[in-house]
C-alpha positions, 0 to 999 in steps of 0.5 A: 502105904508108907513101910515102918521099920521095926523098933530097935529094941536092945541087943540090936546092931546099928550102923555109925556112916559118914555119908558127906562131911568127913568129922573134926572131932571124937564122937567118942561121947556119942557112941557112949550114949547110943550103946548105953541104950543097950545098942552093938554099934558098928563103926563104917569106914566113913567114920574115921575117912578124909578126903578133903572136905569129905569122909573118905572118896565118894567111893569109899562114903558109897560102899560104906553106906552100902554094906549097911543098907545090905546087911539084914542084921543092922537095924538102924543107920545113923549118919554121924554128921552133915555138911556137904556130899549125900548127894553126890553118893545118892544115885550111886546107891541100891535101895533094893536089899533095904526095901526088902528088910527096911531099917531106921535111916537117922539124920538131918542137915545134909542128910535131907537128901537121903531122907526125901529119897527114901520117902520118894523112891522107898516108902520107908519112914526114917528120922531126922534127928541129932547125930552124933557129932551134935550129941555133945551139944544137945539138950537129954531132951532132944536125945531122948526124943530120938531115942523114944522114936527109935524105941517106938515110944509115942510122944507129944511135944508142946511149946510156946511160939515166939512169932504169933501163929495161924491157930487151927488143927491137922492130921497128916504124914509128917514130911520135912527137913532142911529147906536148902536140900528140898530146894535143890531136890525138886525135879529129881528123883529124890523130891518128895510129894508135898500134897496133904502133907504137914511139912516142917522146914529148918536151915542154918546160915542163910540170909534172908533174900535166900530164904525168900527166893527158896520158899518162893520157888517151892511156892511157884512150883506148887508145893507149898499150896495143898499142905495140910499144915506147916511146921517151921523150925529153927532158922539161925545164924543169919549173917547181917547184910550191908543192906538189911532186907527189911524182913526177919525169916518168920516175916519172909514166911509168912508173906509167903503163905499168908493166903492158904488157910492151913495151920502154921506155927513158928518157932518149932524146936527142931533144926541146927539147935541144941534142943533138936527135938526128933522127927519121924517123916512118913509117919502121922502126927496132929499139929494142934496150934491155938494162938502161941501154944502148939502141941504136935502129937505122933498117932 
């Protein structure tokens, strides 16, 4: 049985981290944002580290993120930015403490490492949604849908895709994240459990041959066969190639699952996008899709 971690609610204390990439600009405006809500937040060291690309030594990023999944008294955690590192901290890092007091765990991009972990190895539901260092871009909505989440309000997205879709209707736990990571993930102990699940994928900065050879190599490991429903999000910044592939990202897709007969929808508002609406893995939703119309539904 997946844990939820109980909802924030004002006066609570929550923990700023840098668990990979060390951060380019001030967050200043964010911090604004998550205290407008009535939120203490406390900045780890990681915040304001550097050591090359990284925020701080993968010593310094550990024990930063340590302190906070230990501390009973931080409710919620949120990754200030992605790129590149979560891994090389994760096996570091002891869940023990945070299975005994579950807490909210926010991000996405690099942070999908942290987030399959924690559905894998601690049945703790956590959320990908905007960071930080994405607030000055983002859309209110996308904001707003993060902070409904922590806040535990219930929400429906709806929208229109672009690409046509497989029509149909699923319930299930809602897993996901970037696809590079859950790549890279298979076969250790952070992979999740595709079976039965509605899954949603995103990534940015990926050619399409890449794409492809990922979505191929989960289909051949048998991941993507027994889902109860797929979610495919924002696939940008795409560099051209010398020689064009000869597929867009939703073609290459959906020559991959054309034969399952589960739901599929395009386009979804989530990912390396201003209007990166959140998403609480673990937790059970209803995709309903008929034809380009789509609502996705928290239970």
């Amino acid at each position: 049985m997946i844990k939820q971690p109980p909802y924030l609610k004002k006066g609570d204390k929550i923990a700023l981290v840098c668990p990979a990439k060390k951060l380019p600009k001030s967050i200043d405006e964010a911090i604004a944002i998550l205290s407008s809500w009535g939120l203490e937040v406390i900045i780890g060291e990681s915040v304001y580290a550097s050591h090359h690309q990284f925020a701080g030594t993968d010593e310094l990023r550990t024990k930063d993120m340590q302190q906070f999944l230990d501390d009973p008294s931080i409710k919620a955690i949120i990754a200030g930015r992605g790129g590149y590192g979560t891994i090389r901290i994760i096996d570091e890092l002891d869940f023990t403490p945070f299975n005994l007091n579950p807490k909210w765990i926010i991000g996405f991009s690099d942070i999908t490492v942290l987030l399959s972990h924690i559905i894998s190895q601690c049945d703790v539901q956590c959320i990908h949604g905007q960071m930080p260092y994405t607030f000055e871009e983002s859309t209110p909505e996308a904001i707003d849908s993060l902070k409904r989440a922590l806040f535990g309000e219930q929400q429906t997205y709806q929208y229109k895709s672009e690409f046509p879709n497989r029509t149909g209707e699923a319930t299930g736990l809602l897993i996901g994240g970037n696809l590079t990571l859950l790549a890279m993930l298979q076969g250790s102990v952070s992979e999740m459990d595709f079976d039965h699940k509605i899954l949603f994928l995103e990534d940015v900065g990926e050619h399409e041959y890449s794409i492809d050879r990922m979505l191929r190599m989960l289909k051949r490991a048998g991941k993507l066969a027994h889902l109860k429903g797929l979610v495919i999000g924002a696939f940008n910044e795409i560099a051209a190639e010398k020689i064009p592939f000869g597929q867009t990202v939703e073609e290459v897709i959906w020559d991959i699952v054309q034969e399952y007969d589960y739901p599929v929808c395009f386009n979804f508002p989530t990912g390396h996008i201003d209007h990166n609406l959140a998403m609480v893995l673990g937790t059970e939703v209803n995709l309903k899709i008929k034809n380009n119309n789509v609502q996705f539904k928290y239970l």
